[in-house]
C-alpha positions in Angstrom: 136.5 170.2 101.9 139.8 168.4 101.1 140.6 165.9 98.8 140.9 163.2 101.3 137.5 164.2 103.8 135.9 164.0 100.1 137.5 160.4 99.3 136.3 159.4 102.7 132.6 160.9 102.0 132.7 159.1 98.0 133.6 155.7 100.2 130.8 156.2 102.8 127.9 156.8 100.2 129.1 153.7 98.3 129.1 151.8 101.2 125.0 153.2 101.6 124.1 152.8 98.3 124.0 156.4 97.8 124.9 156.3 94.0 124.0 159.4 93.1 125.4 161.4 95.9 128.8 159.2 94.9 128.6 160.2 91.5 129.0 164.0 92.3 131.7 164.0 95.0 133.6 161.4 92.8 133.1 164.0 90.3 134.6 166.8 92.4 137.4 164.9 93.2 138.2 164.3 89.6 138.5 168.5 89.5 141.9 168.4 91.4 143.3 165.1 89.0 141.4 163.6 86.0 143.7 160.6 86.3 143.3 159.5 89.8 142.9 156.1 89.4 140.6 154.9 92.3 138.2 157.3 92.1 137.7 156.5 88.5 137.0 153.4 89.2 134.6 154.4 92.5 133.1 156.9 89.9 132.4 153.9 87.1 130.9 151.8 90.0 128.5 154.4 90.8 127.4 154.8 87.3 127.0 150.7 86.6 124.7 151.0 90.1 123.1 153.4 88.7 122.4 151.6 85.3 124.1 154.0 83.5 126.0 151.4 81.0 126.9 153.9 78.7 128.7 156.2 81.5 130.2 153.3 83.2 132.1 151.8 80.3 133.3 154.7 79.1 134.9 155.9 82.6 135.9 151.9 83.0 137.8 152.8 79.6 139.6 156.0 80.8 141.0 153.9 83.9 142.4 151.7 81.3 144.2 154.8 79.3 146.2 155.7 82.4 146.3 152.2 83.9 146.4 149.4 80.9 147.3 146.6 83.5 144.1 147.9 86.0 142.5 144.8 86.7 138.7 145.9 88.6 138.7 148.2 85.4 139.1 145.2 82.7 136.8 142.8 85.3 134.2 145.4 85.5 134.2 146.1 81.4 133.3 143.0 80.3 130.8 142.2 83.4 129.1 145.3 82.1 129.1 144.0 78.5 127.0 140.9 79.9 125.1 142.4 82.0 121.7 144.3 81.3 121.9 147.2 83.6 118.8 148.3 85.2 118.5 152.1 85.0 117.8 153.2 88.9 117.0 156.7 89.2 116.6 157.1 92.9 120.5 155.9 93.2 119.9 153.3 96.2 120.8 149.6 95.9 117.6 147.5 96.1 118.7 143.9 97.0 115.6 141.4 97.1 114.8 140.9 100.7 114.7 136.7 100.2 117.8 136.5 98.3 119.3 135.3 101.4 116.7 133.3 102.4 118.4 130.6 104.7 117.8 126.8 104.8 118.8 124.5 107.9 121.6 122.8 107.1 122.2 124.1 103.9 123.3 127.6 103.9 125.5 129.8 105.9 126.3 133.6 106.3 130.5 133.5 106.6 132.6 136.5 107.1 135.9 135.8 105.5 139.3 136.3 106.9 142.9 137.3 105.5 141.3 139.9 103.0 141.7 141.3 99.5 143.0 145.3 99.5 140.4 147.7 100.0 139.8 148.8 96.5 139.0 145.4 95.3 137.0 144.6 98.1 134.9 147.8 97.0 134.8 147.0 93.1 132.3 144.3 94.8 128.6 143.8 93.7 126.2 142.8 96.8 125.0 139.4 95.2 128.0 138.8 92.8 129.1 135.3 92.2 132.2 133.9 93.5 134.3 131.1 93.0 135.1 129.0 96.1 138.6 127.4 95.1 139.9 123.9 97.3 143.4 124.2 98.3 145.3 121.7 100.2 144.3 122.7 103.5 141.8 125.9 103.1 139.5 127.2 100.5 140.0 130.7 99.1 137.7 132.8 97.2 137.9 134.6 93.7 135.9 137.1 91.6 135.0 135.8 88.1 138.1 137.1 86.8 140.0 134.8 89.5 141.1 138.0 91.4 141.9 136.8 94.7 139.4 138.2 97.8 139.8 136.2 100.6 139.6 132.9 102.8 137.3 131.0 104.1 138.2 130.3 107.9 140.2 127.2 109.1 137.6 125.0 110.6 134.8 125.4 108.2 137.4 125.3 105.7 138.3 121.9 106.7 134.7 120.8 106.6 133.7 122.1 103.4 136.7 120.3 101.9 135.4 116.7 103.1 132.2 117.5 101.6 133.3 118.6 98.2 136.2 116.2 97.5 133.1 113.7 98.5 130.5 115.1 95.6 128.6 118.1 97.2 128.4 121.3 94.8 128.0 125.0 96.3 127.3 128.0 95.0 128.8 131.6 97.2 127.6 135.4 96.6 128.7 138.3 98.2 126.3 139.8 101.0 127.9 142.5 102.1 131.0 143.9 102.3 133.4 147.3 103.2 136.8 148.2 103.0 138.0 145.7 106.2 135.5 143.0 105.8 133.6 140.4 103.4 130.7 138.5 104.7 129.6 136.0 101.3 126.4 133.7 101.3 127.1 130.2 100.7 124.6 127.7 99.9 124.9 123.8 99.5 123.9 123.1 95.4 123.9 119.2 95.2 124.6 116.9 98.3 126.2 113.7 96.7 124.9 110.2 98.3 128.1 109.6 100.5 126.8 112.8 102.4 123.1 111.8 102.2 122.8 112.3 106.5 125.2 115.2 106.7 124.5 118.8 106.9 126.9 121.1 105.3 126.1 123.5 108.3 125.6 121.8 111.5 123.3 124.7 113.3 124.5 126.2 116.1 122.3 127.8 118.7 122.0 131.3 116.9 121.8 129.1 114.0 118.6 127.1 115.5 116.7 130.4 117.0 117.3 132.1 113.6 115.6 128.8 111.7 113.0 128.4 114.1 109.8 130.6 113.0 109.4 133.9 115.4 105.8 132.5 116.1 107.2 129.9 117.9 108.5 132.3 120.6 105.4 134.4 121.3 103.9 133.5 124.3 99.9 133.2 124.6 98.7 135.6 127.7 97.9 133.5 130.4 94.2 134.3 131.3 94.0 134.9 135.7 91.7 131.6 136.5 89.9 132.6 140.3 90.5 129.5 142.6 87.6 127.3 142.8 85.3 127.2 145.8 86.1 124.3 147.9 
């Protein structure tokens, strides 16, 4: 297999959650050049994942001997250093299934436009917190080392703005993410007295069917009732 089908495969298992299987074919594509930057990193990603703390900093630290400037690698080093890692022998990412647990009014799923390059997008942790930062007229969104990764769109932009320059707090954590796209969870903290009636999210009709409890849609059979003698 060549270098670049195997770059494509160590991409795709990330992607799944397949840590261990990214581990080896990031490993094989080390074979060919020890000092290839990205997959260093992809390789270190695998190994934090993985809980593998030890493994991680140290290939963290070799990006940094051929790349002193490498950003994702300093980032990740000293998220790692505050972080507990969770050894996870299976090598599959186990998100809690209510960690996006929505509220009406108050949260929102958003998939974010004018994007980060692909490699930082993929130095990403599902559930990482990030920084929602007010512009003039848009709000755009940073990693904890204030690493640009994208924008919120226009028109909820323009909302959110109102609603923050007026005293509401919010806190945003990646949900998912691949090399063209970045969908982030964003959830209203504090709701200051000026907004006391307004909803961050106004719900749409997806928004309302999604809210609504699926017991609410199930239809009791309708028992046949024979006509009455007359």
């Amino acid at each position: 297999m060549t270098n670049d089908l195997l770059i494509e495969e160590a991409i795709q298992q990330a992607l799944a959650g397949k840590w261990q299987a990214a581990v080896q074919t990031n490993l094989e594509i080390l074979k060919t050049n020890q000092e290839d930057i990205d997959t260093l990193c992809r390789l270190a990603k695998a190994y934090t994942e993985l809980g593998q703390k030890k493994l991680a900093s140290q290939t963290y630290r070799n990006v940094l001997k051929f790349d002193r400037f490498n950003q994702i690698a300093k980032k990740n080093l000293v998220w790692i250093n505050k972080k507990k890692l969770v050894n996870n022998k299976k090598g599959h990412c186990k998100i809690d299934p209510g960690l996006f647990l929505g509220e009406p009014g108050k949260t929102k799923v958003v998939p974010l436009i004018k994007l980060a390059p692909a490699k930082i997008l993929l130095a990403l942790s599902i559930n990482e917190t990030i920084k929602l930062l007010v512009r003039k007229h848009s709000i755009s969104v940073y990693d904890d080392s204030h690493h640009y990764l994208a924008k919120v769109p226009d028109d909820l932009s323009a909302r959110l703005i109102k609603l923050i320059r007026s005293g509401n707090h919010y806190k945003a954590v990646v949900k998912s993410f691949s090399e063209k796209n970045l969908t982030i969870f964003i959830k209203e903290e504090k709701r200051s007295s000026k907004n006391a009636d307004i909803p961050s999210f106004p719900l749409s009709k997806e928004d309302y069917h999604f809210f609504i409890p699926q017991s609410v849609f199930k239809r009791e059979p309708i028992e046949e009732i024979e006509n009455p003698e007359v």
